[in-house]
N, C-alpha and C positions, 0 to 999 in steps of 0.2 A: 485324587480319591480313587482308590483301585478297587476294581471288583473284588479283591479276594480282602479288603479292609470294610466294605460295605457289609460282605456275608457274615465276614466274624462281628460285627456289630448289631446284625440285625439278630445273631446267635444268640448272643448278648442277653439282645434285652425281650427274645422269647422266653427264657430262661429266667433271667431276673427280673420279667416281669411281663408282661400280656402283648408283645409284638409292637413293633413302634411301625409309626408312619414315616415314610421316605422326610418329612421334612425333622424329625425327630431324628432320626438315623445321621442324617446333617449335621444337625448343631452337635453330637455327641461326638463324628466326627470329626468335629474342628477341636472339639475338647480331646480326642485321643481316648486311647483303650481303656488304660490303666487310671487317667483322671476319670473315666464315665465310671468306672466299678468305685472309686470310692465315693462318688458323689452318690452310686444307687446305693450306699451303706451309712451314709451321713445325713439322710431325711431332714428334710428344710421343711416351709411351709407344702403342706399339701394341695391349695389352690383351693378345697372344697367349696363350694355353695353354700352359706349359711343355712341349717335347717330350717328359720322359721321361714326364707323365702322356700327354702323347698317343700315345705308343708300344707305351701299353697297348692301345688300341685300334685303331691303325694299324699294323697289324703288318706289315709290310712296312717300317716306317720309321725300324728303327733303324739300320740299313746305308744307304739311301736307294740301292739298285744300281738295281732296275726305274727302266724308265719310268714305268709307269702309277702304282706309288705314288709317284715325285720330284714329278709331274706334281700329283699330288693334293692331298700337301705343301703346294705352294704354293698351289694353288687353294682350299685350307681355310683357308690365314691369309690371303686375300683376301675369303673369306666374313665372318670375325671381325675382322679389324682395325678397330681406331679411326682409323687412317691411312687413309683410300681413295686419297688423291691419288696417296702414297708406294707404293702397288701396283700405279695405274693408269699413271704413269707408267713404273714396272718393266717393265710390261707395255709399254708403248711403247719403252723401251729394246731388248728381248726381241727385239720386232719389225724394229727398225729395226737391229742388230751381230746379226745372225738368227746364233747358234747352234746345232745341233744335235746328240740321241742315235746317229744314225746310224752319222757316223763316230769318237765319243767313246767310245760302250759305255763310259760312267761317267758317271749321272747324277750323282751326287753333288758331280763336277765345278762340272753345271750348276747345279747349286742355289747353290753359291759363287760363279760370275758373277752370279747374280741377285742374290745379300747386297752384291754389289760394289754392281749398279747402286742398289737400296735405299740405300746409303751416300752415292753421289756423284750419284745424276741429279739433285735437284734444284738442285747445286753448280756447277761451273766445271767449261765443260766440259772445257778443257784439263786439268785433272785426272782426268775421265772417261776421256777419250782415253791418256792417261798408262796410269792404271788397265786401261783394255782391254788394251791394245799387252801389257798384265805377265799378262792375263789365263791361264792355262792350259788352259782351254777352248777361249780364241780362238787360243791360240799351237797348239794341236795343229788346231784346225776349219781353220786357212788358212796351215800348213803351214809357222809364222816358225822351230821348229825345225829346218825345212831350210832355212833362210837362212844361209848360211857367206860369209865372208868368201875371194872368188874364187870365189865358187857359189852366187850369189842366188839366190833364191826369190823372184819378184814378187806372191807370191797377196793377202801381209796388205798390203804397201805398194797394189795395185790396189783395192784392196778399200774400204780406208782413207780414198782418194781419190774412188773412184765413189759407193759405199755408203755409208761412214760420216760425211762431213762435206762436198767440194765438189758432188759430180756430174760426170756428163759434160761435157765441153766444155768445162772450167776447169784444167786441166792437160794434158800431153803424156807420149806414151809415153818419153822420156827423163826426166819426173819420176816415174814410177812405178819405174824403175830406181834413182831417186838417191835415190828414198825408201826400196827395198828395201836400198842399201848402206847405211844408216841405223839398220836396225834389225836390224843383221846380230850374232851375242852375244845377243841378248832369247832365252832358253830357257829352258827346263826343266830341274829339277832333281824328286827325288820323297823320299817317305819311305821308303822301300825303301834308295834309297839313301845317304840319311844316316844310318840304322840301321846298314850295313853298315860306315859308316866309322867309327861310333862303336865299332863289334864287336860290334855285337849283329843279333841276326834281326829280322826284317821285324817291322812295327810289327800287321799283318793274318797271323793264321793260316791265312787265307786271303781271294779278293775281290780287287778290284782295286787298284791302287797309288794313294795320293793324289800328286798331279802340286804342286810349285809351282814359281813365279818364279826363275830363275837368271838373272843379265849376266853373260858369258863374256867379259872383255876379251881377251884372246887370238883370241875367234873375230869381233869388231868390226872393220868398213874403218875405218881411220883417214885415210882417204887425204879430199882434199876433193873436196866436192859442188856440183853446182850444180842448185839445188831452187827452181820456182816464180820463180826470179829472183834466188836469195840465193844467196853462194857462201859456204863454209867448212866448215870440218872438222864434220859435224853428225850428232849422235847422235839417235834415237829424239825424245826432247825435243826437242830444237833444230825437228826438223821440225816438232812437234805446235804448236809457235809459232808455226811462219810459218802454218800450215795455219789457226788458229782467228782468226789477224788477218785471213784474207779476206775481202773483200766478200761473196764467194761460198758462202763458211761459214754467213756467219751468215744470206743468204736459204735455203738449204738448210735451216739447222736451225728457219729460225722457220718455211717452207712446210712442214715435216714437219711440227712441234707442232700448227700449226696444221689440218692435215690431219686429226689425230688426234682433237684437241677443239674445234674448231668446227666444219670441215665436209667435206663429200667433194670438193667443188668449190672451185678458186683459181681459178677465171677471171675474176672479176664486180672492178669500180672498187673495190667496200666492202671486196675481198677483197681486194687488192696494199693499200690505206691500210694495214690492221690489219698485213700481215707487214711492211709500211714498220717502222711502230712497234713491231714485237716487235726487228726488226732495229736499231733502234734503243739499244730497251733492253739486244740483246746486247752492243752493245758500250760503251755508256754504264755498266755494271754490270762492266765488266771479263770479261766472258761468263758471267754468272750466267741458267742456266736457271729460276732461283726469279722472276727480274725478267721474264726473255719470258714466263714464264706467268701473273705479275701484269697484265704489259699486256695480254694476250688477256682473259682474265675478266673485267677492269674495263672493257674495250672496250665502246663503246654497238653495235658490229655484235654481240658475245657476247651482250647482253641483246636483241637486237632479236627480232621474230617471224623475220625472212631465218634466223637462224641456227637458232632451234629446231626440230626434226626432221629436220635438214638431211644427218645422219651415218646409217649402217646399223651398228648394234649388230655389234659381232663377235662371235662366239660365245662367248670365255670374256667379254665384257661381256653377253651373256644370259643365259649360266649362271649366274655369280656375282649378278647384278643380281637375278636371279628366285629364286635364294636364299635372300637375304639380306632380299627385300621378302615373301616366303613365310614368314620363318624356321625355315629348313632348316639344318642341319647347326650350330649353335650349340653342339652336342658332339661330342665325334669318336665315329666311328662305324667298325664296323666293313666298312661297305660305304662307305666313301669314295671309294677307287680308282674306283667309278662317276664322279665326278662327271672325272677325267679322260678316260674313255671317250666323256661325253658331250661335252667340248669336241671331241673327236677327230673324231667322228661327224659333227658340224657344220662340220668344216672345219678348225679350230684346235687341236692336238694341242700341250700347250705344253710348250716344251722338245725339240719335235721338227718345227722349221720346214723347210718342203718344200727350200729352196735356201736359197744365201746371200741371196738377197734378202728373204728372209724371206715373209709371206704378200701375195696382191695383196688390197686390201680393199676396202669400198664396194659398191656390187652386187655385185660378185665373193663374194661372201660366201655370197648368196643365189640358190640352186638349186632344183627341187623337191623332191630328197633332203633338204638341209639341213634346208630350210623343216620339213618334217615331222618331222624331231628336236626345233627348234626348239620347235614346238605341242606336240608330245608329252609334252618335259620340261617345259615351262610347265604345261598342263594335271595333268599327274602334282603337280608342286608344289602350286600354287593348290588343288587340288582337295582335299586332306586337310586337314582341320576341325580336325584335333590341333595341326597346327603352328602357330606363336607369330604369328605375320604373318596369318596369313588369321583366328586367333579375332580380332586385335585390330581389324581392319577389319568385322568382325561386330561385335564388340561397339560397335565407334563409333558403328554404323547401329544398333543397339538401343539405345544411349543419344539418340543424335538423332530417332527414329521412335519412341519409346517400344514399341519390341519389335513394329508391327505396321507395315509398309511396303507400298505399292502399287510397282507394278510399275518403272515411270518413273522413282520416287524411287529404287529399288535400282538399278537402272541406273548413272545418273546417280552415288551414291555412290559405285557401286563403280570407277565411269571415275576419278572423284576422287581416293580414297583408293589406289589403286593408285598414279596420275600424280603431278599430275590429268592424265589424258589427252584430246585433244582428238580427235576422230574426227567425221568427215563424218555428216550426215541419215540416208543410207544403212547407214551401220555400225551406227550409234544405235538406228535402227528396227529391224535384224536380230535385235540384242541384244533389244530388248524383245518380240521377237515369241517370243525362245526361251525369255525369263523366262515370259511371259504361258502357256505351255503346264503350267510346273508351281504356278500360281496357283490361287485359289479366290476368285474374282469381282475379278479383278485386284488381290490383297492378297496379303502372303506373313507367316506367321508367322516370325518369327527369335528367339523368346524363347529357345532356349537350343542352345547349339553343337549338337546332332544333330538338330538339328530340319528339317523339308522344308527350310524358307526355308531354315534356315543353309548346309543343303548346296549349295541353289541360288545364295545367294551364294558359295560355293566353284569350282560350277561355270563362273559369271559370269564369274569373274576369270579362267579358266583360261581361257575365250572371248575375253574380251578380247586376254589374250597369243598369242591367234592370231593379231590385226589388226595390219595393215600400220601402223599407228601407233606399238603395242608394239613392234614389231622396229628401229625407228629412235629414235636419240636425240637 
């Protein structure tokens, strides 16, 4: 096992998914590169926690109404899952058909677009697209419920068109119209009132109503359209076809992917090759997102040094990431709801994105308020000796050091077994100069978890997650 196969793996699966642990890094290791990306594109069982055990201690979460605990919810089965990819790309769906509490006041809603995108993002995306348009979070966030037939509503056909799949500049304001007679009938219907017609009371003694899917043919234009260049009588569907056959779809959707998990930056020659070839795959694959993110990962730009640290960690990819490599929250707790607060804090409140555009990201991320949440939750993590992540990166270094390590050497492991992370002369020195203060003639004992050394290796790592290296993936 060679350093330079460790790095590209721990690349991996910052990327495709919230940072693994050195023993994680291992087994995917023995599985190889290329078997680990299809296995992070093949979602098996997720491992989850049964909710009613975890409702024991997430009390908030048998209703799911709040924010802060919907919020949490998820960010917990992001912490546990054996799927990372299948949450990181949730999380990029999330971002990208932004969502939000604001004007819903029903998370519980939101937590059901998120099961959607779980189901279909790594699928076709016209059936994503399909799926959203039915969504009832989207139908009430961009207002297709007021879309009647002789009284459109252009927000979800604008939206659909800018946001969700071409961009600006690829259609005109008479396609945004001919896209709103289109999906004119796409409403709501709720359990409230299908209780009612059955004769019975609301299904909730109280709380909010759950919302679904209705097609009101009666309230559908039938009349025909002329959309993108295509003319005919064309339903919701009908559009979402022409929409994902474009040219312009699939650079869209593969410069987004791409954005997401290779880099901040599309401007460089190596950067239009790779979305060439994602674009390629979309539509050679009939528009399977499973295939554009096979071609990105397997990409020799994906494994290059150009690509590595090329991204700024978003905040629920440092929350979750410094979790999970910490091992925090591996049971539910009754102070969970924290770990919502903390993405919030940083910027990313999930489930509750600023506009429809969802968040702007990349340095935008990184502020000096941020920044200091950032450090604080790292440090807070890292720094407790009890949790399952930081004993096991101790115990690594007292199986390698036979329990008595100089100063350099703890360093240096702990940049490792963290990453490995790579950091400048200058970081390197700093670190050692702060280990060297709690040494005794530049050795530290770490024989057993309370020990100086041990705590000093806790402190380390929490130093670490302070550096400008830590913060980018």
């Amino acid at each position: 096992m060679s350093t330079q196969d460790v790095t590209l793996m721990a690349h991996l699966m910052r990327r495709a998914g919230f940072s693994a642990t050195r023993s994680e890094l291992e087994k995917s290791l023995d599985k190889g590169y290329e078997q680990t990306v299809e296995d992070l594109l093949s979602p098996g069982d997720a491992g989850n926690m049964p909710d009613d055990l975890i409702r024991r201690y997430h009390v908030e979460q048998s209703e799911l109404r709040e924010l802060s605990g919907a919020g949490a919810y998820w960010l917990y089965r992001m912490i546990t899952t054996n799927n990372p990819l299948e949450e990181k790309l949730t999380l990029f769906w999330h971002g990208l058909f932004a969502t939000g509490y604001a004007k819903l006041n029903q998370a519980r809603a939101l937590l059901n677009q998120i099961d959607m995108f779980r189901s279909y993002g790594l699928g076709n995306f016209k059936d994503l697209l399909i799926n959203l348009s039915q969504d009832p979070a989207m139908i009430i966030w961009l207002d297709n419920n007021d879309n009647h037939k002789g009284a459109i509503n252009e927000n979800y056909g604008r939206e659909l068109l800018e946001l969700f799949s071409m961009g600006i500049g690829n259609y005109t304001e008479d396609d945004v119209k001919e896209c709103a007679r289109a999906f004119t009938g796409w409403t709501l219907k709720n359990a409230e009132y299908m209780a009612m017609r059955a004769g019975k009371d609301s299904i909730w003694p109280y709380g909010r109503i759950a919302w679904h899917y209705e097609y009101r043919n009666d309230d559908h234009d039938e009349g025909k359209k002329t959309f993108l260049g295509h003319e005919g009588n064309f339903n919701g569907e009908d559009v979402i076809q022409i929409i994902v056959d474009q040219q312009a779809t699939a650079k869209f959707v593969a410069t987004r992917l791409f954005q997401f998990f290779a880099s901040d930056d599309v401007d460089s020659e190596s950067h239009d090759q790779v979305i060439s070839e994602m674009m390629d795959a979309y539509f050679d694959s009939g528009y399977e997102i499973k295939a554009v993110l096979r071609t990105l990962f397997n990409s020799d730009y994906f494994k290059s040094d150009e690509c590595m640290y090329s991204r700024v960690k978003g905040p629920v990819e440092s929350v979750v990431g410094t979790a999970r490599l910490a091992g925090s929250y591996q049971l539910p707790q009754m102070d969970v709801d924290k770990l919502w607060f903390q993405t919030m804090f940083m910027g990313q409140g999930v489930l509750a994105p600023p506009t429809v555009e969802g968040w702007h990201e990349g340095v935008e991320w990184i502020d000096s308020g941020s920044l200091v949440e950032r450090v604080n939750y790292a440090a807070k993590e890292f720094g407790d000796t009890t949790k399952s992540g930081v004993r096991d990166i101790i115990s690594r270094l007292s199986d390698t050091y036979s329990e008595q390590i100089n100063v350099p050497d703890l360093v240096d492991g702990c940049l490792d077994l963290i990453g490995p992370i790579q950091v400048g002369d200058h970081t390197r020195d700093s670190l050692i100069d702060f280990v060297s203060e709690f040494s005794d003639n530049n050795v530290l004992d770490i024989s057993s978890f309370d020990s100086k050394g041990s705590k000093c290796v806790a402190q380390t790592l929490g130093l670490i997650a302070s550096t400008r290296e830590y913060q980018l993936a």
